[in-house]
C-alpha positions in Angstrom: 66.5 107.2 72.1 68.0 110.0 74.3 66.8 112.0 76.5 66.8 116.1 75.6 69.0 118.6 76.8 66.8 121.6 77.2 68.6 122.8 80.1 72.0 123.3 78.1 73.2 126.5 75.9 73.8 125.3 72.8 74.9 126.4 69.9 73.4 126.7 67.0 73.7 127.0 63.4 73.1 130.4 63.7 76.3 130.7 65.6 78.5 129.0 63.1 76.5 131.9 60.6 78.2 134.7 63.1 81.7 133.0 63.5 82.0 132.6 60.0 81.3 136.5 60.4 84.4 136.8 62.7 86.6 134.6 61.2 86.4 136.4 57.5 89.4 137.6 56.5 91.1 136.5 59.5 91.3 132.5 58.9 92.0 131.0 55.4 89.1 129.5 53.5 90.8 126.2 53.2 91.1 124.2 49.8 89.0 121.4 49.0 91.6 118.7 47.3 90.8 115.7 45.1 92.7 112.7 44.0 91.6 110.7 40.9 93.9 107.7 42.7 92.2 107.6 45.8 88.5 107.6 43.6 89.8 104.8 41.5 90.8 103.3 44.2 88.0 103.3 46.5 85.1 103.7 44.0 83.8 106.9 45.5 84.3 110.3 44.7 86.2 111.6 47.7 86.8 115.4 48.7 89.3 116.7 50.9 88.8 119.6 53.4 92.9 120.4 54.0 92.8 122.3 57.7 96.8 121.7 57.8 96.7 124.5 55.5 95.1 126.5 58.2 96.6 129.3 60.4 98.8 127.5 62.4 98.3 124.3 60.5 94.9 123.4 61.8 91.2 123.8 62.5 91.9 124.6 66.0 92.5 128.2 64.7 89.0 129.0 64.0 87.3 128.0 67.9 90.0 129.5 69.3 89.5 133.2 67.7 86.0 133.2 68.0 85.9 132.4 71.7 88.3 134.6 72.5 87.2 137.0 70.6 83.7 136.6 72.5 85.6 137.8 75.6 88.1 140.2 74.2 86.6 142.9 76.2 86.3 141.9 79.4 89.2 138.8 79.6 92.3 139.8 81.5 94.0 136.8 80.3 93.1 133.5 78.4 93.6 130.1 80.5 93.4 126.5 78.7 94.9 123.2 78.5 95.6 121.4 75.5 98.0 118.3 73.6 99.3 120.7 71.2 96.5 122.4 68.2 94.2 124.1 70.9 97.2 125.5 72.5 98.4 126.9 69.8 95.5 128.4 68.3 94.6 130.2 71.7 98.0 131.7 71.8 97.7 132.9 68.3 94.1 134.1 69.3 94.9 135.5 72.2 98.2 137.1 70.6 95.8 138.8 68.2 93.8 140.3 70.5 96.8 141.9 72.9 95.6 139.8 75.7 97.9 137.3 77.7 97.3 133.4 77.4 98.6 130.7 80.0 98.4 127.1 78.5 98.5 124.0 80.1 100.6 121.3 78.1 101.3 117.9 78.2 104.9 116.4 79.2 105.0 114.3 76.2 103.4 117.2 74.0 105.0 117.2 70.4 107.9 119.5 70.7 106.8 121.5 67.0 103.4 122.0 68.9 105.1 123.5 72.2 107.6 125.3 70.2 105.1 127.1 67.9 103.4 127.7 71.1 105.7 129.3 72.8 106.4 131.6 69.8 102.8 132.9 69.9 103.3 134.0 73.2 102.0 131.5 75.5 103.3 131.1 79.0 103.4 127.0 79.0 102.4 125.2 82.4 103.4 121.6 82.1 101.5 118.7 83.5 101.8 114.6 83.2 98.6 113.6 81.6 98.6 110.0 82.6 99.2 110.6 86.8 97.5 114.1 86.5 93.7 115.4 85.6 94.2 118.5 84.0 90.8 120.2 84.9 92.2 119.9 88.6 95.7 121.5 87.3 93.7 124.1 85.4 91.8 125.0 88.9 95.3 125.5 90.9 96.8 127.2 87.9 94.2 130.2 87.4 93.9 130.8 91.2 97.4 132.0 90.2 96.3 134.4 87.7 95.0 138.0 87.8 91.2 137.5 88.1 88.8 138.0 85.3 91.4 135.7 83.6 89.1 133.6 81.4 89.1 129.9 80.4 88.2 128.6 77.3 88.0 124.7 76.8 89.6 122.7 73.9 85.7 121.9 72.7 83.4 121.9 75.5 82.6 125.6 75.1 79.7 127.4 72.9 82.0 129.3 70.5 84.9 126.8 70.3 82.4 124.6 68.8 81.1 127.3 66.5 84.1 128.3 65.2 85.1 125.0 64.1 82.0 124.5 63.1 82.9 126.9 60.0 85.2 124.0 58.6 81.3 122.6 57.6 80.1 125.7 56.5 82.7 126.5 54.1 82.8 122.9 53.2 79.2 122.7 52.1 78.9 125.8 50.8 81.8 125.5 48.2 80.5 121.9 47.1 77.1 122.8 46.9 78.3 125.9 44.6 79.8 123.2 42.4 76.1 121.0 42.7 78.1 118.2 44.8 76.2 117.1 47.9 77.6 114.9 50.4 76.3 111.4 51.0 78.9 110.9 53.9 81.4 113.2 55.9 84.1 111.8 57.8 85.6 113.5 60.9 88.3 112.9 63.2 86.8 112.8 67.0 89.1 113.8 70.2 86.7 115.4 72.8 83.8 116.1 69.7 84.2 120.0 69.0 84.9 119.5 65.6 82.4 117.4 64.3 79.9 119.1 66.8 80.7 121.7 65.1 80.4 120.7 61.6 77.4 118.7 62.3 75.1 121.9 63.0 76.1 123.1 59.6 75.8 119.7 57.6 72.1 119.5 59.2 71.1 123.3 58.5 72.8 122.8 54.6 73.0 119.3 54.1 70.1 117.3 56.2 70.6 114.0 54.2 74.8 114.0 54.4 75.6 111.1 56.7 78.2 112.3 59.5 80.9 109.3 60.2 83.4 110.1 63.6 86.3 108.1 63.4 88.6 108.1 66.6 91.5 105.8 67.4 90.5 102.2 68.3 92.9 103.0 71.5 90.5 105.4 72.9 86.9 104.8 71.5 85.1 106.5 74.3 82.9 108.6 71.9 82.0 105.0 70.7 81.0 103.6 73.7 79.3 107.5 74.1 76.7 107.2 71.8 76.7 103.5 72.4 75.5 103.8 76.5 73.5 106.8 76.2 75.6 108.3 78.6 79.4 109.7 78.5 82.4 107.6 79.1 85.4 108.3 80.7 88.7 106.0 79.9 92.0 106.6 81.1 94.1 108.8 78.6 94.8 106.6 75.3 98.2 105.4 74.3 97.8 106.5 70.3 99.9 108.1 67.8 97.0 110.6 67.4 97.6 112.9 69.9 95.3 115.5 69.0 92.6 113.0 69.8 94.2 111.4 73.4 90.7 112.9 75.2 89.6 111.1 78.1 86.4 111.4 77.5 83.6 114.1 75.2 82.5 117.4 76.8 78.7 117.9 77.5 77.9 120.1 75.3 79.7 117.9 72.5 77.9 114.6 73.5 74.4 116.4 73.8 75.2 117.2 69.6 76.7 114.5 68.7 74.0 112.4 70.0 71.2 113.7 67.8 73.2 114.6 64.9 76.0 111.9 64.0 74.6 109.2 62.7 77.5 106.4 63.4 80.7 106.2 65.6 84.3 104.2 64.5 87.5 103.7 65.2 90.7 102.9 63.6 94.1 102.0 64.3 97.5 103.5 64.6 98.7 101.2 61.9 95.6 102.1 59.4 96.5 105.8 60.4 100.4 105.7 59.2 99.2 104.0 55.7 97.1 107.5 55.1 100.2 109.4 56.3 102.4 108.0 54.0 99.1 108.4 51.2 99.0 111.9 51.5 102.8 112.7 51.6 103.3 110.3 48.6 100.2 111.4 46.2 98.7 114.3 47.6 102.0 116.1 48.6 101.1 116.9 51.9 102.3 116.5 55.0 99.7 115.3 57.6 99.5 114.9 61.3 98.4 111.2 62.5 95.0 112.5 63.9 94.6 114.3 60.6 94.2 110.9 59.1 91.9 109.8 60.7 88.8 110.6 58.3 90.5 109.5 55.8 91.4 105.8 57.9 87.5 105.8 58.1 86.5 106.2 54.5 88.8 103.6 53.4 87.5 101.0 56.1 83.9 101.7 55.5 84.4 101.3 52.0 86.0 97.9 52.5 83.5 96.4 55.0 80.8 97.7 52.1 79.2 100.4 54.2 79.7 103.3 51.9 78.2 102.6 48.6 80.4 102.8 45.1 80.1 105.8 43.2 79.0 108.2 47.4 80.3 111.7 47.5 82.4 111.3 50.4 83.7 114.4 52.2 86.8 113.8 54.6 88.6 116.8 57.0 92.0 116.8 57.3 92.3 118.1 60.9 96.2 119.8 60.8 99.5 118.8 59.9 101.5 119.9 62.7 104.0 117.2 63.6 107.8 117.3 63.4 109.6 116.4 60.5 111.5 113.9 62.9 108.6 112.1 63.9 106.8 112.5 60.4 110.0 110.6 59.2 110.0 108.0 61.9 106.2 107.1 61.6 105.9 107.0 58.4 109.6 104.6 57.9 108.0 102.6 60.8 107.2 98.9 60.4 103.7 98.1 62.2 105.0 96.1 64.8 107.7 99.1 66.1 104.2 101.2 66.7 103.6 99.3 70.0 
């Protein structure tokens, strides 16, 4: 159906094998939760890959270390742009390694997220990301820096996407020990490094695990991605999941995606509060609305009869950083008082 992509440096599984290498002992090997409530419920048996429980409370962490950690020796600094998750985790990263990080933030960026970046070290550049492109600020910005500063993408870059590509590593590998293979994993999509990510380990470990992306219904371009053939740009999404307001997927992403996920769908704001207020209520854990966005996809699928009763059904909680202010709002919010 697609053409191939010969000409681009891809990763492979082999470089989720070497970040997991890097990232030993340095990230947490995050918990895989249960809930006999949601199985009941649902008629599957669900498990839960709990990245808010990563270093700085989400996947972000791992991509971030292992690309800068790819340039440690030569980077005099560390330039990217990022909603909130990605800029923390290349602070932290960059912290880490005693090299200086720049980091180009949203306006309306959560203020936990800018806060927690800030206290990793991160000089903060702000931008408006509905008048502004931020690959055009990111251009001004580093012809202000020191040169040999280096920038490293939120997910369009070779070792971001391995890194996070870990989450399905450690995923598979700690079912499989159990003799649980996945008939379906669910994963939030932004601009795709995630589940590009996770998708080269599910296919090296897992060939016949379905791979679901779910994204908001506000901003389905990696929908109408896979959909065209081709990738779509859309003007920045007005969603509650921030972590996924992408414009559009990275090349790299959509040239993995496109062989290796296997369907594309969205959900809304509304479906993604309900999950909020699941997992705070009876899972005791605080999620971020992008975090709940696998979860938002199981539950649909599983209504509309697409997932079959009794699947083994993994879901990834992306991170849990969001301020207990707006945590409280959102999930007190009628539907209506969303829009």
């Amino acid at each position: 159906m697609y053409d191939a992509d010969d000409n681009l440096d891809l990763p492979s599984y082999q470089d989720v094998v070497d970040a997991s290498k890097i990232l030993d002992s340095v990230a947490h090997r995050t918990p895989i939760q249960t809930s006999r409530t949601l199985d009941n419920e649902l008629g599957v048996n669900t498990f839960i890959k709990c990245e808010n429980l990563q270093r700085m409370g989400a996947f972000k962490f791992r991509g971030g270390y292992n690309a800068v950690n790819h340039c440690k020796d030569a980077a005099k600094g560390i330039l990217t742009y990022s909603s909130g998750n990605h800029a923390q985790a290349i602070a932290l990263a960059s912290k880490l390694h005693g090299i200086p990080a720049t980091i180009i933030m949203p306006t309306d960026a959560p203020p936990l997220k800018l806060q927690a970046t800030k206290s990793y070290g991160g000089n903060v550049i702000f931008y408006d990301r509905y008048t502004e492109k931020r690959d055009e600020v990111a251009k001004r910005v580093k012809e202000t820096l020191p040169a040999g500063t280096v920038f490293i993408p939120p997910y369009d870059h070779k070792y971001v996407i391995a890194g996070q590509g870990t989450v399905g590593k450690e995923m598979i590998d700690d079912l499989q020990s159990e003799s649980v293979t996945l008939d379906y994993l669910f994963v939030c999509v932004g601009g795709g490094g995630l589940i590009s990510g996770m998708s080269l380990a599910a296919k090296a470990l897992s060939p016949n695990t379905k791979i679901i992306g779910v994204e908001p219904e506000a901003g389905n371009d990696a929908q109408q991605s896979l959909q065209e053939g081709r990738i779509v740009h859309i003007e920045t999404p007005r969603t509650i999941a921030d972590g996924a307001q992408t414009q559009h997927l990275g090349i790299l992403t959509f040239a993995i995606m496109k062989k290796h996920v296997s369907q594309m769908i969205t959900v809304t704001d509304e479906e993604l509060v309900d999950e909020m207020k699941f997992f705070g209520e009876r899972m005791k854990m605080v999620v971020e609305p992008t975090g709940c966005l696998g979860l938002a996809g199981l539950r649909k699928m599983v209504k509309s009869g697409e997932v079959r009763n009794g699947s083994a059904c993994g879901v990834v909680i992306s991170g849990g950083n969001i301020g207990l202010k707006r945590y409280c709002e959102l999930i007190s919010s009628s539907h209506s008082s969303l829009h």
